[in-house]
Structures are given as structure tokens and as C-alpha cells.
Residue frames as a rotation matrix with the C-alpha (Angstrom) as fourth column:
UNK 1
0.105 -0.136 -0.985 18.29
-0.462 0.870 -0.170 77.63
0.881 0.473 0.029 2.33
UNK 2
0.793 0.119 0.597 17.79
-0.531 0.615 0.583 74.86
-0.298 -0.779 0.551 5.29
UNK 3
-0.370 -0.926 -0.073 20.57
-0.756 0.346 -0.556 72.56
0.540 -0.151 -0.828 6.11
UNK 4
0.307 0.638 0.706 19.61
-0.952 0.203 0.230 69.53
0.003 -0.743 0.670 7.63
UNK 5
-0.416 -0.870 -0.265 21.98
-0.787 0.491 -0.374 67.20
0.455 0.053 -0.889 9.38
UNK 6
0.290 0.866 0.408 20.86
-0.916 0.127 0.381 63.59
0.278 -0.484 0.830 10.50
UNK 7
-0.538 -0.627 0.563 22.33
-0.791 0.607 -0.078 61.05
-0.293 -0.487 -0.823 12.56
UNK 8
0.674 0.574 -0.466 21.40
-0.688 0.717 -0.111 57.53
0.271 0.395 0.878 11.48
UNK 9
0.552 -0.231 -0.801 22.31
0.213 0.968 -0.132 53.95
0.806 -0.097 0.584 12.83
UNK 10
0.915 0.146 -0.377 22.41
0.401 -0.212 0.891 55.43
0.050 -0.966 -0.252 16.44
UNK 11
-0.492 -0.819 0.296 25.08
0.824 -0.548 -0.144 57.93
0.280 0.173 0.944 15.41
UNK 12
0.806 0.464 -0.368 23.98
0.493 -0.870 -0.018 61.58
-0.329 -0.167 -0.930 17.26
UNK 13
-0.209 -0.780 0.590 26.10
0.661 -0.557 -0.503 64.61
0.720 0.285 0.632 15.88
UNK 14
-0.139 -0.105 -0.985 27.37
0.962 -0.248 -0.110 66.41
-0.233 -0.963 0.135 17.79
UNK 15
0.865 0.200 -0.459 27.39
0.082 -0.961 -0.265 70.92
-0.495 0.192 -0.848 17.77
UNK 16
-0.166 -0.901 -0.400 31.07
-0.560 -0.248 0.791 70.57
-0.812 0.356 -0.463 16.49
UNK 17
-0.811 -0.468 0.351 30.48
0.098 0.483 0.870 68.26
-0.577 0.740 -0.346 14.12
UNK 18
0.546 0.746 0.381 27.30
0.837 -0.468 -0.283 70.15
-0.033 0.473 -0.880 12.74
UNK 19
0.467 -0.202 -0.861 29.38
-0.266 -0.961 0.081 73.44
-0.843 0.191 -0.502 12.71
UNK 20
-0.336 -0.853 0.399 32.00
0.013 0.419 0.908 71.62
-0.942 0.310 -0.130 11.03
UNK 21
-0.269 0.636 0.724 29.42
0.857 0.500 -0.120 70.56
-0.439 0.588 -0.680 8.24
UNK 22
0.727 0.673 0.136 28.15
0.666 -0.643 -0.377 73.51
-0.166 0.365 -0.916 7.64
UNK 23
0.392 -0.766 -0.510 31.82
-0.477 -0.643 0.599 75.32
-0.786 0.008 -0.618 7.36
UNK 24
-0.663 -0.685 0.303 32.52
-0.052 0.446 0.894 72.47
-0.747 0.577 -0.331 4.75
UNK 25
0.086 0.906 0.415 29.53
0.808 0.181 -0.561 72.68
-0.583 0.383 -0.716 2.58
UNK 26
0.415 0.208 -0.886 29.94
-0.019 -0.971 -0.237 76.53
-0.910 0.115 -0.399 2.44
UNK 27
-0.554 -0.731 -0.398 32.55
-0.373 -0.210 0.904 76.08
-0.745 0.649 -0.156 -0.39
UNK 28
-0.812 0.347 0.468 30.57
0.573 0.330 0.750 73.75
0.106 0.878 -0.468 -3.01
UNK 29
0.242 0.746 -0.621 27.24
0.839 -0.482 -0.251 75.86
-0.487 -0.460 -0.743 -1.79
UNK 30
0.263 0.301 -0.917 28.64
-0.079 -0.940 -0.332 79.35
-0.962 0.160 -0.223 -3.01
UNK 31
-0.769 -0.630 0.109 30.72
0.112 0.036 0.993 77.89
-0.629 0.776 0.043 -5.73
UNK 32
-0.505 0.639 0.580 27.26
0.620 -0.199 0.759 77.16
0.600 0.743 -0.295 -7.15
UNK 33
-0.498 0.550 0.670 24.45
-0.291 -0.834 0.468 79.73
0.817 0.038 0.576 -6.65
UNK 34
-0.976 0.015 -0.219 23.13
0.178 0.641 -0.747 79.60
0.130 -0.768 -0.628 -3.29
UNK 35
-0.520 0.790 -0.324 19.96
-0.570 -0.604 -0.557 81.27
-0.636 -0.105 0.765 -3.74
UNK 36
0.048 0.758 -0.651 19.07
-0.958 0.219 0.185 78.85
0.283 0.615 0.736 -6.41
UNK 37
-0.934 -0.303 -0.192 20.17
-0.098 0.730 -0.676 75.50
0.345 -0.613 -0.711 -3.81
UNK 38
0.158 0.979 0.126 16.25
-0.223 -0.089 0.971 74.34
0.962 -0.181 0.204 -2.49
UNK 39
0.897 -0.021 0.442 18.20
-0.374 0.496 0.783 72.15
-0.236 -0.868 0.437 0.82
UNK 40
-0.380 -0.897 -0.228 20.93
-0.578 0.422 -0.698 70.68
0.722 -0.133 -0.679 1.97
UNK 41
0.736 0.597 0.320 20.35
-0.590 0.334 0.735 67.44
0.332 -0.729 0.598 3.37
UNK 42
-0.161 -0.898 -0.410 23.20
-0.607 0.418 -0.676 65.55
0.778 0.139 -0.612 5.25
UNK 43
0.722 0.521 0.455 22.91
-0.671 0.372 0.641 62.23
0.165 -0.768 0.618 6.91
UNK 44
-0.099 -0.970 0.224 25.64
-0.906 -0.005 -0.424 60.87
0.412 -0.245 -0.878 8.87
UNK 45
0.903 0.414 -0.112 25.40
-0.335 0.844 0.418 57.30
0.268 -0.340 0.902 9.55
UNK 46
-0.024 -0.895 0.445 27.76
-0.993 0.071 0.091 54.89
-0.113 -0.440 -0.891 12.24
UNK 47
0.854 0.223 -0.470 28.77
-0.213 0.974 0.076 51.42
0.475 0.035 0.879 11.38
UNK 48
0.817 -0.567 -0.102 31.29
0.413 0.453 0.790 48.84
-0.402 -0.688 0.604 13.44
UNK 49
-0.185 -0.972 0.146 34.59
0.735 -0.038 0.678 50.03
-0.653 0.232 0.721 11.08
UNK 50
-0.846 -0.115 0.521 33.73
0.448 -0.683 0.577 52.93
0.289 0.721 0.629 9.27
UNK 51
-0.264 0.511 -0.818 31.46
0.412 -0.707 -0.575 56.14
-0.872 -0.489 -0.024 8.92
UNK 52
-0.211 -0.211 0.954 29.34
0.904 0.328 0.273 57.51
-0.371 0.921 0.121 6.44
UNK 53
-0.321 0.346 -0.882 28.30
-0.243 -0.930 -0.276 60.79
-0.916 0.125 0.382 5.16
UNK 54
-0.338 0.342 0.877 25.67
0.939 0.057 0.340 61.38
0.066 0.938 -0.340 2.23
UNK 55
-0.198 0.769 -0.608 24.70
0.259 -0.558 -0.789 64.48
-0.945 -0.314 -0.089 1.09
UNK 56
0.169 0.666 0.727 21.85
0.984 -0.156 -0.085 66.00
0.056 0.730 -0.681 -1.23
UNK 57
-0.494 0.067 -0.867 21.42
0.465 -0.822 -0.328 68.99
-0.735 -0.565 0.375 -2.85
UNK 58
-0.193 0.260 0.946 18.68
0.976 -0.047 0.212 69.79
0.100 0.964 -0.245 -4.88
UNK 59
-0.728 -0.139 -0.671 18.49
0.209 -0.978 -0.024 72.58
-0.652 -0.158 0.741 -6.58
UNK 60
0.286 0.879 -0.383 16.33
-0.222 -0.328 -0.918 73.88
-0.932 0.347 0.101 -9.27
UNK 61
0.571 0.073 -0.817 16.71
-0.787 -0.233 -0.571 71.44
-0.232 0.970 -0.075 -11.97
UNK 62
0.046 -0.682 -0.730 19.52
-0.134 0.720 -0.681 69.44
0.990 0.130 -0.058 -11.08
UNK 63
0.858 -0.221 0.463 20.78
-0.378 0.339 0.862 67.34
-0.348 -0.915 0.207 -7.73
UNK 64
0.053 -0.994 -0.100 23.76
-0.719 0.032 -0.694 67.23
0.693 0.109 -0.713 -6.52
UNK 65
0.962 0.167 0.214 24.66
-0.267 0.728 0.631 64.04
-0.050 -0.665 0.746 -4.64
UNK 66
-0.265 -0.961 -0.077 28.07
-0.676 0.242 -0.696 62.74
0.687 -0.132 -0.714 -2.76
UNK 67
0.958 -0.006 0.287 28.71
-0.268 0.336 0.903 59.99
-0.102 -0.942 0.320 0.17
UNK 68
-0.193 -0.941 -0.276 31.73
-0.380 0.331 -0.863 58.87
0.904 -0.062 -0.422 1.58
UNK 69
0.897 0.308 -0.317 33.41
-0.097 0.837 0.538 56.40
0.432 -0.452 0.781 3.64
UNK 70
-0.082 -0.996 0.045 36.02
-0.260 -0.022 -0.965 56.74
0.962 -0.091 -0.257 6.03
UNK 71
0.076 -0.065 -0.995 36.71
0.840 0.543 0.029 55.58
0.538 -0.837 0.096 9.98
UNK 72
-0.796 -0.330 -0.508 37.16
0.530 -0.786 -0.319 59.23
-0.294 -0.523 0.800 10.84
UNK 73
-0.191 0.981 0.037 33.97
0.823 0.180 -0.539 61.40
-0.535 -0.072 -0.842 10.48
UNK 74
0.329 -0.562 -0.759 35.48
0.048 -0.792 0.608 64.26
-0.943 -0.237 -0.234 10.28
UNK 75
-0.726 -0.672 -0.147 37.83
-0.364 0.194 0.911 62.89
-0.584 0.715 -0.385 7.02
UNK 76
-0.443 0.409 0.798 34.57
0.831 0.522 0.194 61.33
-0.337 0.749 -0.571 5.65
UNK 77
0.531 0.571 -0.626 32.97
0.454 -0.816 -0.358 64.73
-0.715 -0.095 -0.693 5.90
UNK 78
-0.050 -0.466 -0.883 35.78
-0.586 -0.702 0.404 66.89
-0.809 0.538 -0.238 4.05
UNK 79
-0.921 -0.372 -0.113 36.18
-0.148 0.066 0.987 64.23
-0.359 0.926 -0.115 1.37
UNK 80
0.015 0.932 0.362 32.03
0.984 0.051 -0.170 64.64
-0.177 0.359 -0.916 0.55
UNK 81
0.491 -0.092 -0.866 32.58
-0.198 -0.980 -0.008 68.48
-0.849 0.176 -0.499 0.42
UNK 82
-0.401 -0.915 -0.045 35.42
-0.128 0.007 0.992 67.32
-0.907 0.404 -0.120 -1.56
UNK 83
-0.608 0.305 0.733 33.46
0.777 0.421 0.469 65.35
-0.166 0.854 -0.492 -4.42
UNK 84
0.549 0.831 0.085 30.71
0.604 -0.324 -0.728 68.12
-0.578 0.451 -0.680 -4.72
UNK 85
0.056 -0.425 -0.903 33.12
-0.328 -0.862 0.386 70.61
-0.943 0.275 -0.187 -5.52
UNK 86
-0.847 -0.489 0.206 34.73
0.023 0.355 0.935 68.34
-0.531 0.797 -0.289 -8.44
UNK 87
-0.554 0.619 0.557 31.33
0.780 0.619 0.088 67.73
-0.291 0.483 -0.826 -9.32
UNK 88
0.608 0.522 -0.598 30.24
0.305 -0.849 -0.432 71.26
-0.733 0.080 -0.675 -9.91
UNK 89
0.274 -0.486 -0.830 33.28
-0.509 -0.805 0.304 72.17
-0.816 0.339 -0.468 -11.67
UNK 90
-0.748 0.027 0.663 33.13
0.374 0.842 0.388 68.92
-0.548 0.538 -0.640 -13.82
UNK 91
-0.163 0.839 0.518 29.83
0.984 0.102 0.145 69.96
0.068 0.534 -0.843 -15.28
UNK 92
-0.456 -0.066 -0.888 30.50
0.165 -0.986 -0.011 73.72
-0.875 -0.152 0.460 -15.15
UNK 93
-0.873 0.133 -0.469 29.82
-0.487 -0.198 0.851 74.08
0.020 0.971 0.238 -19.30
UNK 94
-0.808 0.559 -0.185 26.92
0.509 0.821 0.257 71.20
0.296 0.114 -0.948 -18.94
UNK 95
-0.187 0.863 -0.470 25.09
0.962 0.065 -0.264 73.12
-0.197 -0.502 -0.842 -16.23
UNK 96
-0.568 0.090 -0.818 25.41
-0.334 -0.934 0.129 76.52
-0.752 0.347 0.560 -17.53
UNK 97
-0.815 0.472 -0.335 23.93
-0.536 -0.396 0.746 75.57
0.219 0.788 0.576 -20.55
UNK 98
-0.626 0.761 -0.170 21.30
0.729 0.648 0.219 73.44
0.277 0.013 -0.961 -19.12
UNK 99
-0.118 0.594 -0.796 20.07
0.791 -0.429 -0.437 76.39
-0.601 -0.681 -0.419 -16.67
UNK 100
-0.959 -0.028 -0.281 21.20
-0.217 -0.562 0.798 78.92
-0.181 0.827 0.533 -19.68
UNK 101
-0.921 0.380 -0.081 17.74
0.304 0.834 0.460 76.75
0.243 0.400 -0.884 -21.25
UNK 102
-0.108 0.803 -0.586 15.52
0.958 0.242 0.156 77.51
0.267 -0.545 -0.795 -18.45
UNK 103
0.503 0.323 0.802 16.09
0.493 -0.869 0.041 80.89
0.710 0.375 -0.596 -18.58
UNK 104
0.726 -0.602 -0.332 18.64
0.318 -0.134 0.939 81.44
-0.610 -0.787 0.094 -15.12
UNK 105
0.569 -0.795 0.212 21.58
-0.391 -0.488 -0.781 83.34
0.724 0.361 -0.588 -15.87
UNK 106
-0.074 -0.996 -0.040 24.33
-0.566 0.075 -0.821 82.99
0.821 -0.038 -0.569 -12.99
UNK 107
0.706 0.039 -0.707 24.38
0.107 0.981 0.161 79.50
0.700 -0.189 0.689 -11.94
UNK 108
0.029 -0.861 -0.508 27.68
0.896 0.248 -0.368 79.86
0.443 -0.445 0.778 -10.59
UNK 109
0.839 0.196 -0.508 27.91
0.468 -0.737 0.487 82.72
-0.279 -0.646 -0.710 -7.51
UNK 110
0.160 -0.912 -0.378 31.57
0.140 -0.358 0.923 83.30
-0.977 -0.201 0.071 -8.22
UNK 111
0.976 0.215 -0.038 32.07
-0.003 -0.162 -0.987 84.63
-0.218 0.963 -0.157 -11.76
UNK 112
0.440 -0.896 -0.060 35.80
-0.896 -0.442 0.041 84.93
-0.063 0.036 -0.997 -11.37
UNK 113
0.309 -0.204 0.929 35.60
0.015 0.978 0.210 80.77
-0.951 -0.051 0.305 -11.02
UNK 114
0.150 -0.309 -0.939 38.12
-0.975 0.111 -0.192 79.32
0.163 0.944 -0.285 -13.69
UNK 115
0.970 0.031 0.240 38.66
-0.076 0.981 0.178 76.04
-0.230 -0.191 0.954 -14.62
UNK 116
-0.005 -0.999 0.045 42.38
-0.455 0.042 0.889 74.41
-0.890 -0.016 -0.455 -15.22
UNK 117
-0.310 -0.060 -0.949 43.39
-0.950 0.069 0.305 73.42
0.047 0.996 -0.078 -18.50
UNK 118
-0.932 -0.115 -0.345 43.21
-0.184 0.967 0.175 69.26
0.313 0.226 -0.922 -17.90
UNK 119
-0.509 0.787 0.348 39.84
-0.053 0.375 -0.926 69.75
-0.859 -0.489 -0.149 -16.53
UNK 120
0.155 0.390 -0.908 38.97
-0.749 -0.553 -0.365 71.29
-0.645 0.736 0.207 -19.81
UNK 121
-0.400 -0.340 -0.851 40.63
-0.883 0.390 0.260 68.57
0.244 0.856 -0.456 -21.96
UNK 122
-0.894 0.325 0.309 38.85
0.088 0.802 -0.591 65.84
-0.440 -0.501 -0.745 -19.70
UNK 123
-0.303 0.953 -0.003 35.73
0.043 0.010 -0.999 66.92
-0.952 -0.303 -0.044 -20.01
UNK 124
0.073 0.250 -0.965 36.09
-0.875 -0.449 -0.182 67.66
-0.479 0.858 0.186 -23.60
UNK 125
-0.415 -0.903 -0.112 37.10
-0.894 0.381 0.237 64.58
-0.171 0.199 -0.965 -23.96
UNK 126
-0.689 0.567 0.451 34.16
0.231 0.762 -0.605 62.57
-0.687 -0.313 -0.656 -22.68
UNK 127
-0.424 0.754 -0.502 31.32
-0.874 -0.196 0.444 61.95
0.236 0.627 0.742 -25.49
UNK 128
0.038 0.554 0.832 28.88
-0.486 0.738 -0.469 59.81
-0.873 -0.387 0.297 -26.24
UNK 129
-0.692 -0.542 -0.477 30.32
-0.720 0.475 0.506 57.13
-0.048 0.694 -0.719 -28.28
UNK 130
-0.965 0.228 -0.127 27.58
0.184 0.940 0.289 53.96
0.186 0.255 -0.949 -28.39
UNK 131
-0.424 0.862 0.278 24.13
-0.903 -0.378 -0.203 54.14
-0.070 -0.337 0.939 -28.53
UNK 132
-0.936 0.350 0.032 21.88
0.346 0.935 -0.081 50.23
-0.059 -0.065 -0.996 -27.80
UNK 133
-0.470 0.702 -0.535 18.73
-0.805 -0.092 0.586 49.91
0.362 0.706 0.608 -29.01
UNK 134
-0.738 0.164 -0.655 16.09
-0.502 0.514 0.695 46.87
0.451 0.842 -0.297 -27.93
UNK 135
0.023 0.941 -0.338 12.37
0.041 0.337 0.941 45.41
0.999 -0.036 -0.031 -27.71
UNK 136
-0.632 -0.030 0.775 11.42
-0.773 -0.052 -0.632 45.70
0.059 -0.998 0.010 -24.10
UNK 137
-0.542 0.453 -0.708 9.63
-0.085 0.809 0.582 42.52
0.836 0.375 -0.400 -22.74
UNK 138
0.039 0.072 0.997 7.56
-0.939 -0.340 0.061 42.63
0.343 -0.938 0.055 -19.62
UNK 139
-0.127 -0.561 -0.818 8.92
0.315 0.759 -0.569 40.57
0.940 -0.330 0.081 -16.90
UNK 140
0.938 0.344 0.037 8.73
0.138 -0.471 0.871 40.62
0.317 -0.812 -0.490 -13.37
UNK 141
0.589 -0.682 0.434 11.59
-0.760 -0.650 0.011 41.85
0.275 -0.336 -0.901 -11.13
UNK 142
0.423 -0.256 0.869 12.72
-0.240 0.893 0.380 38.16
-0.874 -0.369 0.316 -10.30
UNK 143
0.743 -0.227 0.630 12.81
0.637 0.528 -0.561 37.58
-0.205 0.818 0.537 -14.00
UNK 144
0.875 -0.427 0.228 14.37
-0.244 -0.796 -0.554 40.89
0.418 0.429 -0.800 -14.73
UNK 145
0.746 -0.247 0.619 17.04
-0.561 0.267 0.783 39.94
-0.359 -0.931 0.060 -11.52
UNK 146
0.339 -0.528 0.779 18.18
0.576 0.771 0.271 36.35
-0.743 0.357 0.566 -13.31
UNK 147
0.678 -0.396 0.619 18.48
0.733 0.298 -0.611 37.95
0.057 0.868 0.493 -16.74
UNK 148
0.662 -0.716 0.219 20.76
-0.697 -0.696 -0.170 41.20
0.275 -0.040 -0.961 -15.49
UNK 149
0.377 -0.525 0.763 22.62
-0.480 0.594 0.646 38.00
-0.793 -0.609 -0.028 -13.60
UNK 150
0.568 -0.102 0.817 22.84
0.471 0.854 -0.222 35.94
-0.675 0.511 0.533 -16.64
UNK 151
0.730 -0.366 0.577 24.28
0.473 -0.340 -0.813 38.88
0.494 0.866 -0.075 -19.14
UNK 152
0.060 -0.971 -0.232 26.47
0.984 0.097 -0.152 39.55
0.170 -0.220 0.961 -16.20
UNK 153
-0.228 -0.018 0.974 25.76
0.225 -0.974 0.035 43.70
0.947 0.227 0.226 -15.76
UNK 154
-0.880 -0.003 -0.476 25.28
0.475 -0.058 -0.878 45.72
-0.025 -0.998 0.053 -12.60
UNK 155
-0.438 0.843 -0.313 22.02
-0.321 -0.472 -0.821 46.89
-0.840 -0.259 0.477 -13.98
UNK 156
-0.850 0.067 0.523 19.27
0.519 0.277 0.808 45.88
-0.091 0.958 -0.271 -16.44
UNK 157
-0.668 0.706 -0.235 16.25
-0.741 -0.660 0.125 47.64
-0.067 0.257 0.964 -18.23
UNK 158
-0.928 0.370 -0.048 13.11
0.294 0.804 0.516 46.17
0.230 0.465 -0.855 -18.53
UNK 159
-0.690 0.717 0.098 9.40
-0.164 -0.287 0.944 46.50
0.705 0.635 0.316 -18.91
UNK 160
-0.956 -0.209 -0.208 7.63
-0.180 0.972 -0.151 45.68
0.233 -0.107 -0.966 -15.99
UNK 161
-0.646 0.639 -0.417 4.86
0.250 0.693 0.676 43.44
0.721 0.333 -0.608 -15.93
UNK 162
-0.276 0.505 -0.818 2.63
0.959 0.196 -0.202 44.67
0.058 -0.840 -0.539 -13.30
UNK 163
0.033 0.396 -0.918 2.67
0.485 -0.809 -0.332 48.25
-0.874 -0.434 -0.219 -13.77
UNK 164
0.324 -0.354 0.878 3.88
0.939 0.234 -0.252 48.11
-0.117 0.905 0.408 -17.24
UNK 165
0.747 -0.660 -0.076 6.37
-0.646 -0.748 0.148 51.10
-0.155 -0.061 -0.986 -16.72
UNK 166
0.465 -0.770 -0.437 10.04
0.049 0.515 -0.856 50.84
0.884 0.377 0.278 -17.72
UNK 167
0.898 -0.225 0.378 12.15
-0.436 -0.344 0.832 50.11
-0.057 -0.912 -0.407 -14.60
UNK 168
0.323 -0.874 -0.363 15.70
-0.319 0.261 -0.911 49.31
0.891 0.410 -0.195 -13.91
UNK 169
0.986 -0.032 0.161 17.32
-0.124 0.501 0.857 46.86
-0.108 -0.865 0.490 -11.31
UNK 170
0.209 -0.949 0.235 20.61
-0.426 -0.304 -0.852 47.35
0.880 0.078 -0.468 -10.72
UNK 171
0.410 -0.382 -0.828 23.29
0.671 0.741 -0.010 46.07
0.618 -0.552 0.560 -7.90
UNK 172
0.949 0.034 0.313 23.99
-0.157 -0.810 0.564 47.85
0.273 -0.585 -0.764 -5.21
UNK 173
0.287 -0.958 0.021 27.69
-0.761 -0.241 -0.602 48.00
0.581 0.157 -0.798 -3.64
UNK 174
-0.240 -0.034 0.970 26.73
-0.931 0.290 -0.220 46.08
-0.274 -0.957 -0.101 -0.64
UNK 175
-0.984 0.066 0.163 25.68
0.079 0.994 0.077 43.00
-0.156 0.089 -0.984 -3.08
UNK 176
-0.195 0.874 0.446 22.18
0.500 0.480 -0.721 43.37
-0.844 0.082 -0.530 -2.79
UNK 177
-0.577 0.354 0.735 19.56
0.748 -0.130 0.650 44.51
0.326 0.926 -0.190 -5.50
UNK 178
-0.442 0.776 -0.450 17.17
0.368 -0.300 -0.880 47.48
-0.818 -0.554 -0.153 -6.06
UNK 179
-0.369 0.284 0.885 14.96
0.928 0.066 0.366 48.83
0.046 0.957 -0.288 -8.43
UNK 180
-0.924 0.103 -0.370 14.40
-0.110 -0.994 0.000 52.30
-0.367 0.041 0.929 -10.14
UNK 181
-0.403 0.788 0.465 10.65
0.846 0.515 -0.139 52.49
-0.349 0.338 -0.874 -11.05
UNK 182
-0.999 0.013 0.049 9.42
0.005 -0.938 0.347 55.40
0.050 0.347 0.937 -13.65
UNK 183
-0.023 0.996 0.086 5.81
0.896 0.059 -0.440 56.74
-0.443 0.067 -0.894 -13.84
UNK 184
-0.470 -0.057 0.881 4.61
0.746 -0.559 0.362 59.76
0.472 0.827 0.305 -15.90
């Protein structure tokens, strides 16, 4: 499996803070199979008051994805290590039986891995409770834009009019807009 760390917005990492990376990673990395991990991509980006870290990891089937934000690099680093973990062991039952599906047996490297009881009652907890229904219309992204603005949502479906694929425009944290676009 490749690792690959990249400095962005005229951040350069440094050898310590690539070891580092790669000494925090190791934990969410064996928790799930590493042999079935395709990359690890981490890009470290510097702005005026803060640092970010994102990282990817697809694997066969699923992607994992984390970023954080912190003024220390270092602190933005551990608390992305931090979220994959949760996020592996959050969806422990989910991805077992997805990969269970595809024929893979041991997702998880550590068989001895337990969860705690309140994770269990969380997770059991979450369902899917509402299901929406209705008519796509094609529209361009401008139109799509106003009406996600107008019903007030941080994302809307819609149909669109040029490629006539379904795509979705959504708000980003920073305020602006982008758009997912599907194709078969």
C-alpha cells in the first residue's frame, strides 16, 4: 500500500511530520485490513490561522475520508487519525456485511477488535425513518442554485438540462456552491 503525503497552499512537510503521519495512520490502517486499503492519500494544506489535513482511503469497495482543522499540524493530524478510527468502528456491522456480499471475509485485521456497549446502542439506534419521493425537472445549475436557495437546504437534486443526468448542488462550508454530477 502507497502513502502519499502532499503539501498544498505552499505548505512543504517536513521528514518529521511525514513520519509522524505515517505512525498515526498505522492505527485506523490495521484496525481495518491493510492488504485490502488500495492508498493512502494525505494532503496537508497552510492557511493564515489554521491548518488542514484531509485524508483518503480507498479501499476495495468503500472510502474512507476525514479532514481536520486546527492551528497546530501536528493536533490537526492526530484528530484525522482520530475520526477514521470512529469511523471504522461506527460501521463495523455495516462494512462486514457489505464486504461479507462481495465475497471478502476479514475486513477487519484485528479479530480480537470489540466494540463498547453505547457504540452498539448508537448505532442500533440510527435507521432510516423518512423516505421523499419527486418528479425531477431539468434545470440548469443556476436554476437548480435559486431553488436549493429558495427551499432553504444545503443541497438540492435535480435533473440536469444539458447532460440530462441527475446531479446535486449542495453548499459547501466555506459558503460557496458545488455540484455532484452522475453518469453511468
Amino acid at each position: 500500500m502507497r502513502i502519499e503525503i502532499v503539501g498544498k497552499n505552499g505548505y512543504v512537510p517536513t521528514k518529521a511530520v511525514e513520519d509522524y503521519v505515517r505512525k498515526r495512520l498505522a492505527k485506523p490502517i490495521n484496525i481495518f485490513n491493510p492488504e485490502l486499503i488500495l492508498s493512502v492519500t494525505v494532503v496537508l494544506k497552510e492557511y493564515p490561522n489554521t491548518k488542514k489535513v484531509e485524508v483518503t482511503m480507498p479501499s476495495k469497495g468503500i472510502t474512507f475520508r476525514s479532514e481536520a482543522n486546527d492551528p497546530d499540524m501536528l493536533r490537526a493530524i492526530d484528530m484525522t487519525s482520530d475520526k477514521l478510527v470512529a469511523q471504522i468502528r461506527k460501521h463495523n456491522k455495516k462494512l462486514k456485511s457489505h464486504f461479507h456480499k462481495q465475497g471478502i471475509k476479514d475486513i477487519y485485521a484485528q479479530q480480537d477488535y470489540v466494540e463498547d456497549e453505547e457504540q452498539l446502542k448508537q448505532q442500533a439506534s440510527k435507521k432510516l425513518v423518512k423516505t421523499k419521493q419527486y418528479h425531477l425537472i431539468p434545470m440548469s445549475v443556476d436554476e437548480a442554485l435559486l431553488e436549493m436557495e429558495m427551499v432553504d437546504h444545503d443541497f438540492y437534486v435535480f435533473l440536469n438540462e444539458k447532460t440530462m443526468a441527475v446531479n446535486v448542488c449542495y453548499r459547501r462550508r466555506d459558503g460557496d456552491y458545488a455540484v455532484i454530477e452522475t453518469y453511468f
